[in-house]
Wavefront OBJ file of the C-alpha trace (Angstrom):
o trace
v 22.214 -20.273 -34.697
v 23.890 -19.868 -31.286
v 24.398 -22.473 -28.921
v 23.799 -23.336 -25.209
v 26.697 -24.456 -23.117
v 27.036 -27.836 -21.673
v 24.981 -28.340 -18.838
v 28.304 -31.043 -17.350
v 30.113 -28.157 -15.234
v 32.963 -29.360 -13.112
v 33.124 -28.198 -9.710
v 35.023 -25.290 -10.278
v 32.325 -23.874 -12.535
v 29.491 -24.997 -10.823
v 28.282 -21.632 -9.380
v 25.909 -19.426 -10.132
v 28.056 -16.295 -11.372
v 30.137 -18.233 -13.401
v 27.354 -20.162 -14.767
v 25.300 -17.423 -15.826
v 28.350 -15.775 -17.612
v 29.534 -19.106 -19.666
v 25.531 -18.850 -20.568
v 26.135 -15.511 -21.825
v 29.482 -15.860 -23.781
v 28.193 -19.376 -25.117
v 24.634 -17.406 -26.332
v 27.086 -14.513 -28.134
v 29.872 -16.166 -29.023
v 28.804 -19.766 -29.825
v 32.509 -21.374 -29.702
v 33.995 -20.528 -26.009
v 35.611 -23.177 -23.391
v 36.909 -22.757 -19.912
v 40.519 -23.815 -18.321
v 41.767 -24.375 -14.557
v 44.223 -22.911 -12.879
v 46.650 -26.007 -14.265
v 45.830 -25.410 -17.863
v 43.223 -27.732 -18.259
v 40.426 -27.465 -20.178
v 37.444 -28.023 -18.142
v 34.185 -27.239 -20.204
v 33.778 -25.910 -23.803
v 30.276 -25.267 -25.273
v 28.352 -27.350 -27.880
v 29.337 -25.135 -30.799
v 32.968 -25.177 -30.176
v 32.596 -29.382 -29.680
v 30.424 -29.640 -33.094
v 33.795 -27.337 -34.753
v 36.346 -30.064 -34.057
v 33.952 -32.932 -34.034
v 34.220 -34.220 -30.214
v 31.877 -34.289 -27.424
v 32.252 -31.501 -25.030
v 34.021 -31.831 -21.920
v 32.692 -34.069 -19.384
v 32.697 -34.831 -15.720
v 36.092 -35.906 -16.008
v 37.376 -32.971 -16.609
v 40.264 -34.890 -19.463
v 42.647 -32.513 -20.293
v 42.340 -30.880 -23.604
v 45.619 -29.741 -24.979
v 47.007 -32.292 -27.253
v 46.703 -32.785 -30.924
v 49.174 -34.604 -32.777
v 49.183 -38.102 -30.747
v 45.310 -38.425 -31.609
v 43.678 -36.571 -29.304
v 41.900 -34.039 -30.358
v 43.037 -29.844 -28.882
v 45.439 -27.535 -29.682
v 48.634 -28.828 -32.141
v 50.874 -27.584 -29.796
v 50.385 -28.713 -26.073
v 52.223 -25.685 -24.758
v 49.704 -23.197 -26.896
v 47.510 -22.881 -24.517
v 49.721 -22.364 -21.499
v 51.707 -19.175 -24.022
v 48.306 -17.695 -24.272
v 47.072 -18.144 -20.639
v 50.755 -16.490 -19.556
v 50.189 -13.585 -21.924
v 46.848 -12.901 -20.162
v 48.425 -13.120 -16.752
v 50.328 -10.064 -17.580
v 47.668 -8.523 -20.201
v 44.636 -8.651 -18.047
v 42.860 -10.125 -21.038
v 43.957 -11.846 -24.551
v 43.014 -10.540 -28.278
v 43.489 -12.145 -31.160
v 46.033 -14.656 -29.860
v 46.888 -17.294 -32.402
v 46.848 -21.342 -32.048
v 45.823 -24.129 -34.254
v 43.186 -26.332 -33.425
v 42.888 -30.193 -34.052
v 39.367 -31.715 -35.221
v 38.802 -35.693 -34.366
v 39.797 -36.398 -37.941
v 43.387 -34.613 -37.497
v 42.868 -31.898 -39.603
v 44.736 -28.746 -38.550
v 42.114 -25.629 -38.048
v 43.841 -21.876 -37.179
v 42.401 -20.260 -35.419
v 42.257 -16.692 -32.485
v 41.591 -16.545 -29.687
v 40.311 -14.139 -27.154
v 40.313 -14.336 -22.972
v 38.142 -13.439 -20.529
v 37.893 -13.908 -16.892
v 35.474 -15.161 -14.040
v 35.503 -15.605 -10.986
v 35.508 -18.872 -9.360
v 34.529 -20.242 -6.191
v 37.895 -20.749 -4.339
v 38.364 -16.328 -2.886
v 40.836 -14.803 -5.048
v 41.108 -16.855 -8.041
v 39.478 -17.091 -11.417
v 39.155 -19.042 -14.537
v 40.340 -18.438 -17.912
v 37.552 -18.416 -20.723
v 39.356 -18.086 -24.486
v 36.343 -17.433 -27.206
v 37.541 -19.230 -30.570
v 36.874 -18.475 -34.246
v 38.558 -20.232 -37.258
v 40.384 -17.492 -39.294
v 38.921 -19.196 -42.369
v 35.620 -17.256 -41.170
v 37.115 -14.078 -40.546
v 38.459 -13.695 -44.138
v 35.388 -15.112 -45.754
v 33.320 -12.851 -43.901
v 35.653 -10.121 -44.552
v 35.429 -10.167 -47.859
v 31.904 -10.502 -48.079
v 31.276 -7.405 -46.120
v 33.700 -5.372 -47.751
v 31.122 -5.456 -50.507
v 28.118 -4.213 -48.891
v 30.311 -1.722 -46.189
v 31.406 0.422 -49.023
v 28.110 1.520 -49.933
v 26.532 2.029 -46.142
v 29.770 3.018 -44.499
v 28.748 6.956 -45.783
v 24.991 6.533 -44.349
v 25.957 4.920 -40.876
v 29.213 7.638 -40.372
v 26.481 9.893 -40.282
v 24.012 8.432 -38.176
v 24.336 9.845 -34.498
v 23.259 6.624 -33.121
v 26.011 4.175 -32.396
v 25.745 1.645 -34.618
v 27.774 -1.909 -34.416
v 27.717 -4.637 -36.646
v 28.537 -7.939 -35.320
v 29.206 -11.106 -37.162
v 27.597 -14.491 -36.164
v 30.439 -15.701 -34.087
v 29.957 -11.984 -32.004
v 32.730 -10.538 -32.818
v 32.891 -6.576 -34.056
v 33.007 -6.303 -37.518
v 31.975 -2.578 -37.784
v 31.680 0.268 -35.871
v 30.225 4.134 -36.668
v 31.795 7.193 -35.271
v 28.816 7.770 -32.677
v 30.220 4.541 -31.030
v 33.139 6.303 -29.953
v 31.060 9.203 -28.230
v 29.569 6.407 -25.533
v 32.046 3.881 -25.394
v 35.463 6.366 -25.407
v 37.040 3.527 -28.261
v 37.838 4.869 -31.427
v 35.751 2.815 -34.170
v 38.753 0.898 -35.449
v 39.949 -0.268 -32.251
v 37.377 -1.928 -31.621
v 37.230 -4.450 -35.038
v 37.491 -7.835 -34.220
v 36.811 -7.546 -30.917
v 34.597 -9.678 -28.864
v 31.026 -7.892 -28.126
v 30.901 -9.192 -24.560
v 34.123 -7.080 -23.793
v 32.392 -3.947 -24.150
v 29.572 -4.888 -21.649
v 29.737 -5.140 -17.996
v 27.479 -8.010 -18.079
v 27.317 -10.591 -20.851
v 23.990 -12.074 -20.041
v 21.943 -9.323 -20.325
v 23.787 -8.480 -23.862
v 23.565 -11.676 -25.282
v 19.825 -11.774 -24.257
v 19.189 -8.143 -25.766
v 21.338 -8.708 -28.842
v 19.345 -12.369 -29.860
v 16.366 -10.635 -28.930
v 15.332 -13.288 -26.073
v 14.218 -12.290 -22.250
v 14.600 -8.394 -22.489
v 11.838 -5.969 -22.866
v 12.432 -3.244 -25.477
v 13.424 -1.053 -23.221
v 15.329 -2.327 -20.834
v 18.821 -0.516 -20.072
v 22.046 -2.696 -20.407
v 25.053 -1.656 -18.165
v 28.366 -1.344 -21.151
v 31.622 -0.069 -20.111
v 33.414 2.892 -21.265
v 37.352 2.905 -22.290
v 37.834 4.449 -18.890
v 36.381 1.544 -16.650
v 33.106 3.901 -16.127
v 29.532 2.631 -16.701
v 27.323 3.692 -19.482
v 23.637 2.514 -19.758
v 21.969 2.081 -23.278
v 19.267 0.288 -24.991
v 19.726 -2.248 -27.765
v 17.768 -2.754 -30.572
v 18.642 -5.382 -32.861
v 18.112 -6.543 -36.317
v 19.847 -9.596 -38.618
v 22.399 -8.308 -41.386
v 21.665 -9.858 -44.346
v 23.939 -9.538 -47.347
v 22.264 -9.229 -50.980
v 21.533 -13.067 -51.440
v 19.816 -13.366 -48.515
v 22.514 -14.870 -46.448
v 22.791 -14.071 -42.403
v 26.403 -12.449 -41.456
v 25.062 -11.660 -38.267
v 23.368 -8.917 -36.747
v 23.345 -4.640 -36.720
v 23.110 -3.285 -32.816
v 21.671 0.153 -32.254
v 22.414 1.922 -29.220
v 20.833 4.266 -27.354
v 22.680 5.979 -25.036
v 20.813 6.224 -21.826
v 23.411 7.334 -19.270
v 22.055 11.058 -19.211
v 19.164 9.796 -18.538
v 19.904 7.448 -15.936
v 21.739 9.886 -13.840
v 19.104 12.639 -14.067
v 16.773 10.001 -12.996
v 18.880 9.109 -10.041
v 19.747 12.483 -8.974
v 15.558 12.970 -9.293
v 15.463 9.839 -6.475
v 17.949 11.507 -4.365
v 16.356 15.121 -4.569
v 12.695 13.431 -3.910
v 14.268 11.505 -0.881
v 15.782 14.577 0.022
v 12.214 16.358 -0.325
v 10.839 13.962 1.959
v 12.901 14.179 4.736
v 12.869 17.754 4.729
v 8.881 17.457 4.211
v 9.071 15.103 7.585
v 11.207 17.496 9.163
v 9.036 20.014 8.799
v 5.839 18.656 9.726
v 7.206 17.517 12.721
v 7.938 21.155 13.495
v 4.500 22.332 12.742
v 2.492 19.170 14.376
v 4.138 20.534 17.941
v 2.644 24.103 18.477
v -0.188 22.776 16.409
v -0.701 20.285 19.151
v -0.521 22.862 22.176
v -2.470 25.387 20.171
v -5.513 22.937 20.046
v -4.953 21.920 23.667
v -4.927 25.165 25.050
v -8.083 25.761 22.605
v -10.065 22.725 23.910
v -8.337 23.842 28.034
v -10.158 26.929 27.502
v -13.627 26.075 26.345
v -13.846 22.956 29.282
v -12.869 25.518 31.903
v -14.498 28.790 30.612
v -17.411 28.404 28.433
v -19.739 29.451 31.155
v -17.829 33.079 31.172
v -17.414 33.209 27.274
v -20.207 35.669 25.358
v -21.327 34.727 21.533
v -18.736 36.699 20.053
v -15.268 34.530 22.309
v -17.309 31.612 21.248
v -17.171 32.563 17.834
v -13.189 33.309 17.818
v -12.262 30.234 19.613
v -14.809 28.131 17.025
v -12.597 30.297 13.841
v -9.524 28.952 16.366
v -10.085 25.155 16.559
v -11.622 24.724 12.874
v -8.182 26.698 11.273
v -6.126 24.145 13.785
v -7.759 21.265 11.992
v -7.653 22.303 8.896
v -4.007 22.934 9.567
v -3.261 19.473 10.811
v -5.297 17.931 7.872
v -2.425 20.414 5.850
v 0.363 18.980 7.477
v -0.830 15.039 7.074
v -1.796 15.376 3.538
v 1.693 16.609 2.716
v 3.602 14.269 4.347
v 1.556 11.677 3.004
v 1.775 13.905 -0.975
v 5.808 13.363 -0.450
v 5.670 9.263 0.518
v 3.958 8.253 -2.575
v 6.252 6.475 -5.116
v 9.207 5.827 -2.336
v 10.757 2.026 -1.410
v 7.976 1.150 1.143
v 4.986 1.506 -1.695
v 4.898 -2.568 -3.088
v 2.949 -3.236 -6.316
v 0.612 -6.490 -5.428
v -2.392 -8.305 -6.764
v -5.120 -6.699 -4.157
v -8.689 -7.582 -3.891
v -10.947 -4.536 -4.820
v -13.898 -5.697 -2.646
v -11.426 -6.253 0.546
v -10.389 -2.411 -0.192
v -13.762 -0.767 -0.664
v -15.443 -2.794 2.207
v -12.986 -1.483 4.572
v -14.034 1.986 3.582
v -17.292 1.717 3.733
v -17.174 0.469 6.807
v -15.033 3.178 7.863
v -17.383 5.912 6.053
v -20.468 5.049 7.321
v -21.363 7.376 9.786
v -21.002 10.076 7.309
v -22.618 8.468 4.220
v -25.853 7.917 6.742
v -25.568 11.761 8.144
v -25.620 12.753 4.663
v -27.951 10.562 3.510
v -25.620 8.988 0.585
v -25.289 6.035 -1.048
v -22.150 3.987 -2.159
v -22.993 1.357 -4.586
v -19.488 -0.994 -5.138
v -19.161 -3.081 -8.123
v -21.128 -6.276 -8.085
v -18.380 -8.306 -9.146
v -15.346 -8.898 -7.608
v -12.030 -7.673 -9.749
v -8.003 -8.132 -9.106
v -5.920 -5.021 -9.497
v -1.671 -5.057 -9.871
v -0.968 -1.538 -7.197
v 0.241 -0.650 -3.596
v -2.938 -1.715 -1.247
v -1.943 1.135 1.155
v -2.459 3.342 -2.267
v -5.620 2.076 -3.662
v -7.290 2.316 -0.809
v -5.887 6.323 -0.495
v -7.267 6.172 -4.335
v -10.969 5.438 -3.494
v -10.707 7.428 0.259
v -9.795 10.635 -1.527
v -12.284 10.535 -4.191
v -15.161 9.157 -2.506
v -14.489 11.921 0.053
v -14.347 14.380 -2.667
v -17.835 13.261 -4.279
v -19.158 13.684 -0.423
v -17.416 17.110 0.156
v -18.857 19.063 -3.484
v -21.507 16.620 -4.471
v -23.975 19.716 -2.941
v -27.314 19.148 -2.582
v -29.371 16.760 -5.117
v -32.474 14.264 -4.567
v -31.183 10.740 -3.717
v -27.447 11.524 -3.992
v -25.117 8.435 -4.681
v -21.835 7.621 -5.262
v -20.941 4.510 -7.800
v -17.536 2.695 -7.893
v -17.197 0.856 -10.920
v -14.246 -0.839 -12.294
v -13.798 -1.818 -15.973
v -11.370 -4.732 -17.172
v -9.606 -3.131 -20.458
v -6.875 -4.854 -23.009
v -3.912 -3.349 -21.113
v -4.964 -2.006 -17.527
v -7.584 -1.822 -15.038
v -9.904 1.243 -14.866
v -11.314 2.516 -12.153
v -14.741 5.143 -12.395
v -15.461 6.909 -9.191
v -18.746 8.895 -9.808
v -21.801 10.890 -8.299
v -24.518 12.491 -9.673
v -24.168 15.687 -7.800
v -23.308 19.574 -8.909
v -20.884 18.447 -11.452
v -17.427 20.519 -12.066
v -16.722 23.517 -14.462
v -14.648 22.896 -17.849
v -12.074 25.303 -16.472
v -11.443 23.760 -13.615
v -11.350 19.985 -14.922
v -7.715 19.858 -15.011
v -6.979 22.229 -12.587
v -8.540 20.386 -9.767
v -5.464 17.695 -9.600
v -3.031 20.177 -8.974
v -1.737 21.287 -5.611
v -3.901 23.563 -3.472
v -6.953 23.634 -6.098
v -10.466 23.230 -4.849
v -14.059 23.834 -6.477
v -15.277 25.724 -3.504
v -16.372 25.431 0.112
v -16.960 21.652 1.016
v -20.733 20.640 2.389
v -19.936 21.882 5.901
v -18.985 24.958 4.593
v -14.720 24.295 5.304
v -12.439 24.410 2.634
v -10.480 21.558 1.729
v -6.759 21.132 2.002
v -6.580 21.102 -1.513
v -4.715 18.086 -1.790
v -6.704 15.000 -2.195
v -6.898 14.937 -6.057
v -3.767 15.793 -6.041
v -2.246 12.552 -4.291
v -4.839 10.432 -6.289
v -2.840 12.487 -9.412
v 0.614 11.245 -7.738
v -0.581 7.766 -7.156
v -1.721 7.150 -10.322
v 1.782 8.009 -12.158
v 3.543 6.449 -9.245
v 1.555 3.139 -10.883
v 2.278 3.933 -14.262
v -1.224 5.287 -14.700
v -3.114 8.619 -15.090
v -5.983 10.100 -13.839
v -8.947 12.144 -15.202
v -12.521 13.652 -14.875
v -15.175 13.989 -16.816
v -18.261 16.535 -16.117
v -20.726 18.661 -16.742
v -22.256 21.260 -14.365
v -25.338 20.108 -12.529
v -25.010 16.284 -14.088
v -22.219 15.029 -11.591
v -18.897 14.024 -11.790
v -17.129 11.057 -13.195
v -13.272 10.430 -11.794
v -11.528 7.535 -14.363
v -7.962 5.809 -13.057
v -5.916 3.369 -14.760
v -3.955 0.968 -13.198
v -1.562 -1.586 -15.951
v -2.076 -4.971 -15.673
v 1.003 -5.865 -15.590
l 1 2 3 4 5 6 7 8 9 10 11 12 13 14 15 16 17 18 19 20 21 22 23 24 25 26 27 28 29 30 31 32 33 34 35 36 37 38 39 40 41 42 43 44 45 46 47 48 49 50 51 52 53 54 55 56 57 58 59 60 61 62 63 64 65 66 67 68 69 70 71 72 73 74 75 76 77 78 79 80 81 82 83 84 85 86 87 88 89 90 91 92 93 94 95 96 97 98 99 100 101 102 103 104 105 106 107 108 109 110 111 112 113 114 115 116 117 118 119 120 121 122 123 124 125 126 127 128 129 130 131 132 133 134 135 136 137 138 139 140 141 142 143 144 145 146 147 148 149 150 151 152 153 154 155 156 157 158 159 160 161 162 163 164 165 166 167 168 169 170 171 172 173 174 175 176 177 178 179 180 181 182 183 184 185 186 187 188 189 190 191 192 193 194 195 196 197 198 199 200 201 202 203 204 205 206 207 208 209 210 211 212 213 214 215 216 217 218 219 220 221 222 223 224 225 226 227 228 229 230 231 232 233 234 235 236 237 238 239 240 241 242 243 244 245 246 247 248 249 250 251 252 253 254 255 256 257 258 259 260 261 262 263 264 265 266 267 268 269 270 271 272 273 274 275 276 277 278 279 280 281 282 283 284 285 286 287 288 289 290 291 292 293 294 295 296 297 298 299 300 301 302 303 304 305 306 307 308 309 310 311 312 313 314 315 316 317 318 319 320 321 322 323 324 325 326 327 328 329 330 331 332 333 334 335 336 337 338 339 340 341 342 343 344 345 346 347 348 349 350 351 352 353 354 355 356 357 358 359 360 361 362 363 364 365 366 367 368 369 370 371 372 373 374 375 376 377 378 379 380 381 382 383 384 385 386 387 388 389 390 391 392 393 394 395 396 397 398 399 400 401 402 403 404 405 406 407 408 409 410 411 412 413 414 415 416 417 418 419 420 421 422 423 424 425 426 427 428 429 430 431 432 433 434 435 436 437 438 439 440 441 442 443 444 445 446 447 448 449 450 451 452 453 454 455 456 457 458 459 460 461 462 463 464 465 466 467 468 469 470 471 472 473 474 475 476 477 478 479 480 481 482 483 484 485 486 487 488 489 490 491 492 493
């Protein structure tokens, strides 16, 4: 069972950093205290108080370093000050030897290992030493000897990095694969502590005693070299054969591939979207002038234009603003799933009332009606993006709906275990099977729209990008001449 530090700090510790880290070290390593800059021992955790039968350090701050006059510490008063001067030069202790002495006298050896963290005067830190009693070590040495000769063979095998790690934290095994992601050659790292291997202890101790983490959440580790490597951590107690806890096995699973394909993904997607911006920009000014001089020219000489100029400059104007529908829809394709989208709790009715609003004209020139769901529903996603969510399909149903007796759109949205689902659907000419799944990609229409344009071709595909930008997906279901049905998901969490 591990053990919460003290919640009496002293000044020196009372940060946040340095808080949070003694609450990871105390969480993996159960006995752990704290010294000053003048060797004294400021805090020490409940575990390591409970080991030598005293309180833990309070406000006070009363040194502890002495043994033999009564007061409980370290035998030798100058122990502690040897092993903070090795760590001065070392950068960090291992396995540093001292004897510790309980309330009742008695003499208990143990190691020790230091850490440091920062404290709040700039510049200087404070020494942490995590303690075990060697009678520990060698009892759970023994003990695992046992079982390690008959699972060494399967684990050396395993390409998964494997650690075992007794109940005090400390390494007490470690498979070849470990090497691979860590750069430490198994046997250097026995008897380590497990917090030295991560770059921070919080997040291991919360994903090693299975507390606070999701499954897959990536922990940042450090390799031999001082470079960061990213893994999960799954987790499960080691048993021995009569049922006894020696602590737990750690699986992990090296994510640092992963990590920087995914980053250098963010970078070429921010890269595609400034040179997407960059672009447009480009196009949107000659677009602009070739519309002007279009609209300059019919004002000033429509009265001298015959049927067939009329015609040209009509095939002129609509290609213009089909073009500039192009351009937006792009720019707008390459901004979904970048910093300024912001997941929120939005109000579905707000969002649809605002559209119909906005839609109204058309729906009454086409005679169409947009029935909303009667009951008002919360959904977790970007406002700006639900609302491009039910513009672009309800615009689709009004663009290929075609022509069918009392035409009508319905937006529905259905409250399910893990996620919202949203129905967008009309009862008008229906879509193909072939083209079910090609609709959502880039550039893919069903046809001339009900004014007889075609589409830009990319309105089913943003609602496509939305929806995985929200952790959701997107589908249709159809059949010709009995409408179309348009299903998104949206997690609930």
């Amino acid at each position: 069972m591990t053990s919460a530090p003290s919640q009496t700090l002293l000044s020196s510790l009372d940060n946040l950093p340095a808080r949070a880290v003694l609450e990871g070290l105390a969480r993996l390593h159960q006995a752990v205290f704290a010294a000053d800059a003048e060797g004294r021992v400021v805090w020490m955790s409940e575990a390591l108080a409970r080991l030598q039968g005293a309180d833990p350090v309070g406000d006070d701050g009363s040194p502890w370093t002495t043994g033999p006059s009564g007061q409980h510490g370290f035998a030798d008063a100058t122990q502690l000050d040897e092993i903070r001067c090795r760590f001065a030069r070392e950068g960090r202790v291992h396995r540093a030897a001292a004897d510790l002495i309980g309330c009742d006298g008695r003499a208990v050896p143990v190691e020790i290992d230091g850490v440091r963290i920062p404290s709040l005067e700039p510049g200087s830190s404070i020494f942490v030493g995590i303690v075990r009693p060697l009678a520990e070590r060698e009892t759970r040495d023994r003990e695992l000897r046992e079982t390690a000769a008959f699972l060494s063979g399967i684990l050396e095998s395993s390409p998964v990095p494997v650690l075992a790690v007794d109940a005090r934290g400390f390494v007490s095994y470690a498979n070849a694969a470990v090497e691979g992601l860590l750069g430490h050659a198994p046997a250097d790292l026995i008897e380590k502590p497990v917090a030295m291997l991560a770059s921070s202890t919080q997040e291991l101790a919360s994903a090693i005693v299975g507390t606070g983490l999701p499954d897959d959440h990536e922990v940042e580790l450090r390799h031999a070299d001082g470079s960061p490597r990213w893994a999960t951590v799954a987790t499960s107690e080691l048993r021995l054969a009569d049922g006894r806890r020696q602590g737990s096995v750690v699986m992990l699973h090296d994510q640092t591939h992963r990590r920087h394909s995914a980053e250098e993904l963010r970078r070429k997607n921010a890269e595609l979207e400034l040179y997407v911006q960059n672009v447009t920009h480009d196009l949107r000014s000659p677009l602009v002038s070739l519309l002007g001089f279009s609209r300059l020219l019919r004002q000033e000489y429509a009265e001298g234009m015959d049927e067939t100029a009329r015609h040209f400059l009509d095939r002129i104007e609509k290609a213009g603003h089909t073009m500039e529908a192009l351009i937006n829809d792009l720019l707008e394709l390459s901004r979904i799933g970048g910093a300024h989208d912001h997941k929120a709790y939005v109000n579905v009715s707000d969002v649809l009332t605002q559209l119909q609003a906005e839609l109204k004209p058309r729906l009454e020139g086409q005679g169409v009606r947009l029935r909303l769901p009667s009951e008002p529903f919360v959904v977790l996603c970007d406002r700006t993006r639900l609302y491009q969510v039910f513009s672009n399909l309800v615009g689709n149903a009004l663009d290929y709906m075609g022509p069918v007796d009392d035409p009508t759109i319905t937006i529905d949205v259905f409250e399910d275990p893990d996620e919202h689902r949203i129905v967008v659907q009309d009862n008008g000419r229906g879509i193909e099977p072939s083209q079910r799944e090609r609709i959502f990609d880039l550039f893919q229409t069903c046809g001339p729209r009900a004014d007889g344009r075609r589409g830009t071709g990319i309105g089913l595909a943003i609602v496509k990008k939305i929806a995985q930008s929200q952790r959701g997906r997107v589908w249709v279901e159809s059949r010709p001449g009995q409408g179309a049905a348009f299903h998104l998901t949206l997690p609930r969490r």
